[in-house]
C-alpha positions in Angstrom: -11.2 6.6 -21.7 -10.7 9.7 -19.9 -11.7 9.7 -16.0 -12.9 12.6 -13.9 -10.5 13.6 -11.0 -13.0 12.3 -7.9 -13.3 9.0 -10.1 -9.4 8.8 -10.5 -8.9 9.5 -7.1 -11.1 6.9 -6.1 -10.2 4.1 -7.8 -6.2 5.2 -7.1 -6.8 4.8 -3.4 -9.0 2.1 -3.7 -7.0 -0.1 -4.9 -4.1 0.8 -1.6 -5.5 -1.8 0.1 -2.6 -1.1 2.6 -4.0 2.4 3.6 -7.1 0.9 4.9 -6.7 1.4 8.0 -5.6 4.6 8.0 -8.0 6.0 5.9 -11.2 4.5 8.7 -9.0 6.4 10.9 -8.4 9.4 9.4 -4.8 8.9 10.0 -3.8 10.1 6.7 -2.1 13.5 5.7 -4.2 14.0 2.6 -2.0 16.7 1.4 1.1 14.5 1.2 -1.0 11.6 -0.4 -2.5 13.7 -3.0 1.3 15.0 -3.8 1.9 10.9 -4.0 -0.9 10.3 -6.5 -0.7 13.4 -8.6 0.8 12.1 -11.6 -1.0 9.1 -11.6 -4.2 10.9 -11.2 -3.5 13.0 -15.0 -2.3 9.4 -16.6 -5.9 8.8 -15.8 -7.8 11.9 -16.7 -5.7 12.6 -19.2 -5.0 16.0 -18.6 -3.2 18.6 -16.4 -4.7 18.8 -13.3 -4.2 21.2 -10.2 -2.9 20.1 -7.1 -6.2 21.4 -4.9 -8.3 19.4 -7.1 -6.3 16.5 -6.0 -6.6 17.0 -2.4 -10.2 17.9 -2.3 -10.8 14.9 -4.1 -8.9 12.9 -1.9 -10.4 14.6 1.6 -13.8 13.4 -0.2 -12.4 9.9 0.3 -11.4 9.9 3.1 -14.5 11.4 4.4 -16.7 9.1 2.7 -14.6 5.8 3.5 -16.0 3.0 4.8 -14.0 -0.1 5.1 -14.6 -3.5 3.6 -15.3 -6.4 5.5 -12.1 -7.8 4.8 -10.1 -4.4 5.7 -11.8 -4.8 9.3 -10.5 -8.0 9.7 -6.9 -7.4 9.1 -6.3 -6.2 12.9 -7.8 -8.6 14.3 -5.6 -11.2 12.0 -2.8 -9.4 12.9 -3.6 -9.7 16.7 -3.2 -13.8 16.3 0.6 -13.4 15.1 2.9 -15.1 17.4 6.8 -15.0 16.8 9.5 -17.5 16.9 13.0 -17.0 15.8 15.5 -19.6 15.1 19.6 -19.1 15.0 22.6 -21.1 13.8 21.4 -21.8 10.5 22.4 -22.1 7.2 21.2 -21.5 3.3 22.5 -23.3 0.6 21.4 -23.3 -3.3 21.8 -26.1 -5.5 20.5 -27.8 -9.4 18.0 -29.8 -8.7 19.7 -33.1 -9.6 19.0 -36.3 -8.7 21.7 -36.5 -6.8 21.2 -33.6 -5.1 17.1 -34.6 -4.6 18.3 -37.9 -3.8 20.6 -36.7 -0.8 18.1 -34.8 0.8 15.2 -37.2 0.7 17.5 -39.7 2.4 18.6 -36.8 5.2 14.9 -36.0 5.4 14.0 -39.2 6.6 16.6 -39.5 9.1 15.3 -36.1 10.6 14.3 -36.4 13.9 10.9 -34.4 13.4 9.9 -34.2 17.2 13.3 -32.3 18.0 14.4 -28.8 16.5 16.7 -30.7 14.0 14.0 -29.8 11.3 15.2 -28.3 8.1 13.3 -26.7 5.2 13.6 -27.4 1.9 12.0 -25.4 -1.5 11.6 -27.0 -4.9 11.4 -25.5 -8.0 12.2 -27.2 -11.4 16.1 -26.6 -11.5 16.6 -25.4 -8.5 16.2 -26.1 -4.5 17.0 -23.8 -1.8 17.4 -25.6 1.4 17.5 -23.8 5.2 19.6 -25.6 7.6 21.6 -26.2 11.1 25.4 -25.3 9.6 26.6 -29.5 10.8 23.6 -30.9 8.8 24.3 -28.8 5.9 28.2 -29.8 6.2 27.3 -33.4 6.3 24.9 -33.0 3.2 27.6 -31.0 1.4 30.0 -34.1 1.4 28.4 -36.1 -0.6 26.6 -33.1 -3.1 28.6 -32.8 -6.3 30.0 -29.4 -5.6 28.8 -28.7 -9.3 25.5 -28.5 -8.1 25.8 -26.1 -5.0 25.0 -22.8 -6.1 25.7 -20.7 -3.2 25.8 -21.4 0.0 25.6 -18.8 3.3 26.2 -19.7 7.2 25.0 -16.3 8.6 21.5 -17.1 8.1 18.6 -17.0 10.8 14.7 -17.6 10.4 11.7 -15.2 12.0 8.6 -17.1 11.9 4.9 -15.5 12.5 2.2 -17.5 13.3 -1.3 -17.1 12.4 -4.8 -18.7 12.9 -5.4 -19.9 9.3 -9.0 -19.5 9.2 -9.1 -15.7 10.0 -6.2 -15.6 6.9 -9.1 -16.9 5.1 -10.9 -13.8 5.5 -8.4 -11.3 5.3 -5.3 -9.7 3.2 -2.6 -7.3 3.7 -0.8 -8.6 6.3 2.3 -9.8 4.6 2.8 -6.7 3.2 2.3 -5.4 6.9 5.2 -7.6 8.1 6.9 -7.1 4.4 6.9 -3.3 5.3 8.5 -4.0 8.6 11.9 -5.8 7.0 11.9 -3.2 4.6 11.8 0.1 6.6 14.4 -1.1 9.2 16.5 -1.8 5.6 16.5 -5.8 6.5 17.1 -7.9 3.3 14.4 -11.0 3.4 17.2 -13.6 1.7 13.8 -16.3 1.3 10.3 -16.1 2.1 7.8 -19.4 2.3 4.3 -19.4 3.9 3.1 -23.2 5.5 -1.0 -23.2 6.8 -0.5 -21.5 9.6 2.8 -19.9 9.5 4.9 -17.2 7.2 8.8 -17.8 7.6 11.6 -14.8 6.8 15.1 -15.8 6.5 17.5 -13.0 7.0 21.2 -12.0 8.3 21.9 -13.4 12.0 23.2 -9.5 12.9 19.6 -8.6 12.1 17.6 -10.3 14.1 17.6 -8.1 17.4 16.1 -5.4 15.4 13.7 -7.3 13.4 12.6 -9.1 16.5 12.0 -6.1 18.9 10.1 -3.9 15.7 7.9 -7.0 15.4 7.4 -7.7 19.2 6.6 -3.8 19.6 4.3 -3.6 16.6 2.3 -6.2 17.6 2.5 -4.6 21.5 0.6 -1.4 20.0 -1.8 -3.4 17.8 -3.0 -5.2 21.3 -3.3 -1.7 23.0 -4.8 0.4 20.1 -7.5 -3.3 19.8 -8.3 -4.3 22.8 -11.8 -6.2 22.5 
């Protein structure tokens, strides 16, 4: 069914959960957004429609937005991250084998979990990708049929942001926050896993100064523009 242009508009922006802020702000160039949504909007009224009716519709928005509970708690979520980075490691793919499964469950549980000799490992039915120091994956390599090993990369580091779980509970948008961040400095996220409290990025070693300093920076500003 045909929509009007004010109920296109809203339910276009509505669903940018990502623009949230900006729009309690008023951060928003509502020109250049209604330019964005233009064709979207006639897919949804279902006619041609003039580029003022757009923006009006949109400063209407904007105007009359009032933030969900949830949008109001992404700063404050994002004001819990902490950062660690972590060098000198390695990813390698592999068929999930028995071998293969067998040879890491045996190197698992000769990890020494109370030093930083951890690894991570990620199951999927036929396939496991496992994150490593480069001599652990070397010695796990020598006894892997090299039938199984899909790929396998040395150049590998991992970001880490922690979080306080229970105010993740009550909020979203904040992995596409940090997702935004790889993507705009043109960093490729190789894997991506998320633990109770934690979301971890593995990416290129030669990226990590910028990732680290955008990261470190943004979440400097988030502290000055929040302070409680």
């Amino acid at each position: 069914m045909a929509q009007s242009v004010s109920r296109a508009v809203k339910e276009i922006l509505s669903n940018l959960a990502y623009l949230s802020f900006a729009f309690q702000h008023q951060l928003v160039n509502e020109s250049a957004l209604a330019r964005f949504i233009h064709p979207r909007v006639e897919e949804k009224t279902g006619a041609p429609v003039s580029r003022g009716a757009v923006i009006a519709a949109v400063r209407r928005f904007t105007i009359s937005f009032k933030p969900r509970h949830k949008d109001l708690k992404l700063m404050q979520f994002l004001k819990s991250f902490k950062i660690q980075l972590r060098t000198g490691l390695s990813e390698a793919n592999f068929m999930r084998t028995k071998k293969t499964a067998a040879v890491l469950a045996e190197h698992s549980a000769k990890t020494q979990w109370d030093k930083v000799e951890e690894f991570y490992v990620l199951n999927r039915p036929n396939e496991i990708t496992l994150i490593t120091p480069h001599a652990q994956l070397k010695a796990m390599l020598s006894r892997i049929p090299q039938k199984d090993v899909l790929s396998r990369y040395d150049d590998r580091a991992i970001i880490t942001v922690f979080y306080d779980p229970e105010l993740e509970e009550k909020t979203f948008g904040a992995l596409y926050y940090l997702a935004d961040i790889f993507a705009s400095l043109g960093v490729i996220v190789h894997v991506v896993f998320s633990t109770y409290s934690a979301n971890s990025f593995v990416i290129k070693e030669k990226d990590v100064p910028f990732v680290y300093h955008a990261l470190s920076e943004s979440m400097r500003e988030i502290d000055a523009l929040h302070e409680e």
